[in-house]
DRENDREN-294283 format. One record per residue: z, x, y of N, C-alpha, C, O in turn; residue in one letter. Coordinates in steps of 0.1 Angstrom, whole numbers, plus 5000, padded with zeros to 4 digits. Atoms other than C-alpha are relative to their C-alpha. Example, Ala and Ser with C-alpha at 12.3 -4.5 7.8 and 13.67 -1.06 7.14 Angstrom:
<recs>
500050094988507851234955500050095012500750195012A
500049914989507151374989500849925011500949975022S
</recs>
This chain:
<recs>
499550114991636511823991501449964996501949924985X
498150065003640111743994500249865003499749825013X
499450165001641411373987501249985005502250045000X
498750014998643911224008500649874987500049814979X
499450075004646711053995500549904999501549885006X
499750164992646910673990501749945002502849994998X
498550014991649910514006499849854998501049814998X
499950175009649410133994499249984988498150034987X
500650055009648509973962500649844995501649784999X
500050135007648509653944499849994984499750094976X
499949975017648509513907498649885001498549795010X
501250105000644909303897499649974985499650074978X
500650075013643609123864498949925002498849855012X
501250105002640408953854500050014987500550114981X
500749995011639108853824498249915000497749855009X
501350084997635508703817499349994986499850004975X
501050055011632608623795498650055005498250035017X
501549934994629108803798499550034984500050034973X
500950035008626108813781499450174989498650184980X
499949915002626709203774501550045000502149985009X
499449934995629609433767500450035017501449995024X
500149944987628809593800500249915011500749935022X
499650104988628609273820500949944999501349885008X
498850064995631609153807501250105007502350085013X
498949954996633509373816499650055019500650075027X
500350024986631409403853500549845003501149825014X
498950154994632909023857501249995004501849965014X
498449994999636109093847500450095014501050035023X
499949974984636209323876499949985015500550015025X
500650104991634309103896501649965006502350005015X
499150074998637008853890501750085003502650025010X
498649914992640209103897499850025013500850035020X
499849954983639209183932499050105001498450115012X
500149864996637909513926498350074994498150194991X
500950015010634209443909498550075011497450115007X
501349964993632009543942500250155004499550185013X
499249884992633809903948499750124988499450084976X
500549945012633010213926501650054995502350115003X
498749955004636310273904499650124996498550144991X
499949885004637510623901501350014989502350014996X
498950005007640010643872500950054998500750134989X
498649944993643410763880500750014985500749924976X
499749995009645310953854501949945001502950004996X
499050095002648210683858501850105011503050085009X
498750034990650710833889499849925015498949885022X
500050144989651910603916500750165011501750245011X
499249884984652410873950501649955002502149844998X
499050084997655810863961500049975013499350035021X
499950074989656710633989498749925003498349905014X
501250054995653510443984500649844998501449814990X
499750134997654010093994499149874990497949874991X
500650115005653109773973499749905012500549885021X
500550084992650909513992499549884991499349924979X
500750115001649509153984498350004988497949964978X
501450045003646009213983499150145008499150155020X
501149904991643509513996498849975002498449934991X
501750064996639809414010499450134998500150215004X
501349855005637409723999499249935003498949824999X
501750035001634409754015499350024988499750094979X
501250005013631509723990499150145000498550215009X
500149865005630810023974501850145005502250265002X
498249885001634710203983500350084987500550024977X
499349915013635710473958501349985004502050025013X
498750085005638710303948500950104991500750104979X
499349905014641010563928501149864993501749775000X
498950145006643110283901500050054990499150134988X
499050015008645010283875499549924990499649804994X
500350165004643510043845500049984988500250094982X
499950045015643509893811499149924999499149835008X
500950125002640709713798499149994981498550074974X
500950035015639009583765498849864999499049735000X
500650075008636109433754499349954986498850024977X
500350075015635209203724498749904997498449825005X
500950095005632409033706500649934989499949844984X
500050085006634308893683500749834999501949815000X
499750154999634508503681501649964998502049984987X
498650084999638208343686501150125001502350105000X
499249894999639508713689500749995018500149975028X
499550074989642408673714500250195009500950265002X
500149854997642209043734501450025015501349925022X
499449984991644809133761499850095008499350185001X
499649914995645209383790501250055007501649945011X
498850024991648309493809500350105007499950205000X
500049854996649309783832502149965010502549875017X
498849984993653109863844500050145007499350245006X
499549904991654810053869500850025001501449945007X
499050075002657710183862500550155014500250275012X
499949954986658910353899501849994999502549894995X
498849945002662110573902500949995015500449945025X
498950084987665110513930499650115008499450085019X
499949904993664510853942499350005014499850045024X
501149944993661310863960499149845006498749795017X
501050125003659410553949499250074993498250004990X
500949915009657510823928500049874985500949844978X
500450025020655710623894499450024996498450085000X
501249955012654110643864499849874993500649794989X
500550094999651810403858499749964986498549934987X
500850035011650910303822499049864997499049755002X
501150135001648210073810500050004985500450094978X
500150065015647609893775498949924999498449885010X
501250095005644809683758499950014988500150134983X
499850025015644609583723499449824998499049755007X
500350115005643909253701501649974999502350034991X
498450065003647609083706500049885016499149875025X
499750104985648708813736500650075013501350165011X
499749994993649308863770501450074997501650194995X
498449965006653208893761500350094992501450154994X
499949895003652809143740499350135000499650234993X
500549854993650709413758501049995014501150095021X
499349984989653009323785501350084997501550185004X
499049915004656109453766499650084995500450164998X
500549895004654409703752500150155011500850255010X
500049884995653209893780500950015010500850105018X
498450004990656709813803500350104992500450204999X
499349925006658010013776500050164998500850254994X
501049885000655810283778500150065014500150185017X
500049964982656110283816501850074997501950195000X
498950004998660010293811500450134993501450204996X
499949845011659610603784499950075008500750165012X
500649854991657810803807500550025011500350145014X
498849944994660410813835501150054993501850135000X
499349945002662810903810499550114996500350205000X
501049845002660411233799500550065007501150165003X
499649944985661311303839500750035000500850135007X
498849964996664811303837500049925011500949985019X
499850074986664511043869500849914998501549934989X
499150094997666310753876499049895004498149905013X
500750165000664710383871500449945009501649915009X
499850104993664510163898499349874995500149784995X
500350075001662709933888498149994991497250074993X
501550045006659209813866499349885002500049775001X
500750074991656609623879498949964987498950054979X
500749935009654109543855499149825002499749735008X
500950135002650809203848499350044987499250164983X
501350025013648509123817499649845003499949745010X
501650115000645708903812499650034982499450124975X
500450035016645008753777498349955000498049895011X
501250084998641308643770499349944984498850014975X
501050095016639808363737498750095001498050075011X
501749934998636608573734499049854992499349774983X
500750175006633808273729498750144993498750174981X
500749885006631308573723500050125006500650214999X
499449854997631408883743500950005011500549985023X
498950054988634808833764501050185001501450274993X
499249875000636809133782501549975005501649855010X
499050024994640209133793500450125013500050225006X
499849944994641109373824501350025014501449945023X
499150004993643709463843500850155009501750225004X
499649894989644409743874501350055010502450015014X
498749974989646509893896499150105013499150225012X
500449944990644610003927500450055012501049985021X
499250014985645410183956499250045010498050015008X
500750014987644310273990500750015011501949985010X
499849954985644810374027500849935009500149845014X
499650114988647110184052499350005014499349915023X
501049994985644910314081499149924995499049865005X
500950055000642310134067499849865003498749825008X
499450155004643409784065499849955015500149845018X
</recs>
């Protein structure tokens, strides 16, 4: 089966609290947007010429291809972050997507993986337009996740 090629995407974060691993990090998804749709895990490129949008509605159950970073923690007052950049070249709009998650703040999984995003167009030899990039910090009280995506998807669909 051949997969077409998505042509809009967006950037999304949740974090949460659940009474499992597994359900925290089903909240945290919940709470990003993207929690009723089956993610397919995208090995982090942005199509070229694919358009940023607001917000996308996925029906329930959509195979969603995205882009993601995420961590979960059991441990008490441990402060967890996630963050995902995009760092998209003048040429085309062609990017490369990176994502981060770690035990540090918001602020710094954000610089982190900008920087990461910003490496890997230079690998290319391309030309930086511009990097796009969100994080999401989370206090874990007992099992807390942090999560943060980059999803895309169809303009016919919408």
């Amino acid at each position: 089966m051949l997969l077409n090629t998505p042509d809009i995407y967006t950037m999304v974060s949740g974090d949460s609290e659940g009474i499992s691993k597994l359900n925290a990090f089903d909240i945290a998804i919940l709470n990003a947007g993207v929690g009723n749709t089956n993610l397919i895990k995208l090995s982090s490129i942005l199509p070229p010429n694919t358009k940023f949008v607001s917000k996308i509605n996925y029906n329930r159950g959509s195979l969603v291809p995205i882009a993601y970073g995420s961590i979960v923690s059991d441990k008490k007052n441990e402060i967890i972050a996630a963050s995902v950049a995009i760092a998209i070249t003048e040429e085309d709009g062609f990017g490369v997507i990176m994502e981060y998650s770690g035990i540090c703040s918001a602020d710094e999984a954000k610089a982190i993986v900008s920087k990461m995003a910003e490496d890997a167009i230079k690998y290319r030899k391309m030309v930086l337009k511009e990097i796009k990039s969100i994080a999401i910090e989370h206090k874990v009280e007992n099992i807390g996740c942090a999560f943060c995506g980059v999803p895309m998807w169809y303009s016919e669909k919408l």
